[in-house]
N, C-alpha and C positions, 0 to 999 in steps of 0.2 A: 504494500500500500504506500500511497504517496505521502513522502514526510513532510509536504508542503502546498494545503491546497489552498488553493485560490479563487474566489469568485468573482463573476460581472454582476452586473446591475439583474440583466435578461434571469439567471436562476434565483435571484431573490426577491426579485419578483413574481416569479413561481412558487417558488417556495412561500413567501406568503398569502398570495393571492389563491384563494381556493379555488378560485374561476379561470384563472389560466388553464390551457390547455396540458402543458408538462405540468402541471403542479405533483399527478403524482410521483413520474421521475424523479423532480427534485425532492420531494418529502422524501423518499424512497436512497437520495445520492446522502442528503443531510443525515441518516442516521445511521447511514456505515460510516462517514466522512468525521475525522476527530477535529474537532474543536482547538485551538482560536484558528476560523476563516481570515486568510489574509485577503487583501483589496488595497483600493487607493481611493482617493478621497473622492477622483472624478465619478469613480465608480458609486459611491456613497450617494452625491451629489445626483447621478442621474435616478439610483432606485428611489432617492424621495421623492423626487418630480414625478416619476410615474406611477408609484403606489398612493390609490385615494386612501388609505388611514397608513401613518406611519410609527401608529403603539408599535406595531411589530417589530417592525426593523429596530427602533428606538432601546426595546429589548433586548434584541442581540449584541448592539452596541454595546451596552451597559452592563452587560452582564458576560461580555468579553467574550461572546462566538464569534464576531466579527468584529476583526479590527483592522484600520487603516497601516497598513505596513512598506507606505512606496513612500521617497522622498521624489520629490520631481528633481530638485535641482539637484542633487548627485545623480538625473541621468538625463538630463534636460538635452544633451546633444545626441545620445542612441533613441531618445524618444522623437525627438524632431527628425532621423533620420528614418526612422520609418515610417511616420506623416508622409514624409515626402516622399520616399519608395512606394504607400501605399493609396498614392493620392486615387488613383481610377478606382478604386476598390467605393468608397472613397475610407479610409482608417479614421474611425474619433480620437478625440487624443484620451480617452480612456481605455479603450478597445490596445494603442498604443502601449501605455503603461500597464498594462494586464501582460501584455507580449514580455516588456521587457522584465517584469517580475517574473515574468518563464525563465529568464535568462541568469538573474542573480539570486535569485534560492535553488537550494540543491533541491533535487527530484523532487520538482512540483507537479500538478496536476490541476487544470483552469477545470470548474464546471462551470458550463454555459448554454445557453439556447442559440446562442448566433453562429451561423454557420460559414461566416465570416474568418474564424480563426479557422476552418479550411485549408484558407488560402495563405494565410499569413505564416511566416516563416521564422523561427528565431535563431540567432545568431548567423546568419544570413540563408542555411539552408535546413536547420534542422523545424518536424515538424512538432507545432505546440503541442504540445500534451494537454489532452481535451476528453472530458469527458460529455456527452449530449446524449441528448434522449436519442432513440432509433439506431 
């Protein structure tokens, strides 16, 4: 198992949303998956914007399943560098930083819904370690 997992905005949103279509996926990833979830704050920042109640997430926080664990500016120039590699795609700059936290924790494992990190590559050719519904 991975000694470093990682989440996007896309499975915590499933994960708490019961209406989401993966919701049971991720209920299902979050209770094999050990606890503190790393993330970044872009990441953070987009699951509140799209979850309508945010007790939830607010809970995980606080009670340290999820915690914010990227500095931007220790990698502000490999983060910009795959914006711009991945502009056609087109890369968010959290989708971004999710990438390069693939890169600086040893054997990580991204859960996500977007199928996006497909495509994306880290450290220029290897592929992210992802786990997704299907």
């Amino acid at each position: 198992m991975a000694a470093n997992v990682i989440v996007d905005a896309s499975f915590l949103v499933a994960l708490i949303s019961r209406r989401e279509a993966d919701h049971d996926w991720a209920d299902s990833q979050a209770r094999r998956r050990p606890t503190p979830w790393k993330t970044c704050d872009a990441v953070l920042s987009e699951a509140f914007h799209l979850l309508e109640s945010t007790t939830a997430l607010s809970a995980l926080i606080r009670r340290g399943a999820v915690v914010s664990a990227f500095n931007f500016l220790e990698s502000a120039g490999p983060v910009l560098d795959l914006i711009e590699k991945y502009a056609g795609v087109p890369m968010s700059f959290a989708d971004a930083c999710l990438v390069r936290m693939t890169e600086i924790h040893s054997d990580p494992i991204l859960l996500t819904i977007d199928n996006d990190f497909r495509i994306y590559r880290r450290h220029g050719r290897q592929v992210v370690p992802c786990a997704m519904p299907g």
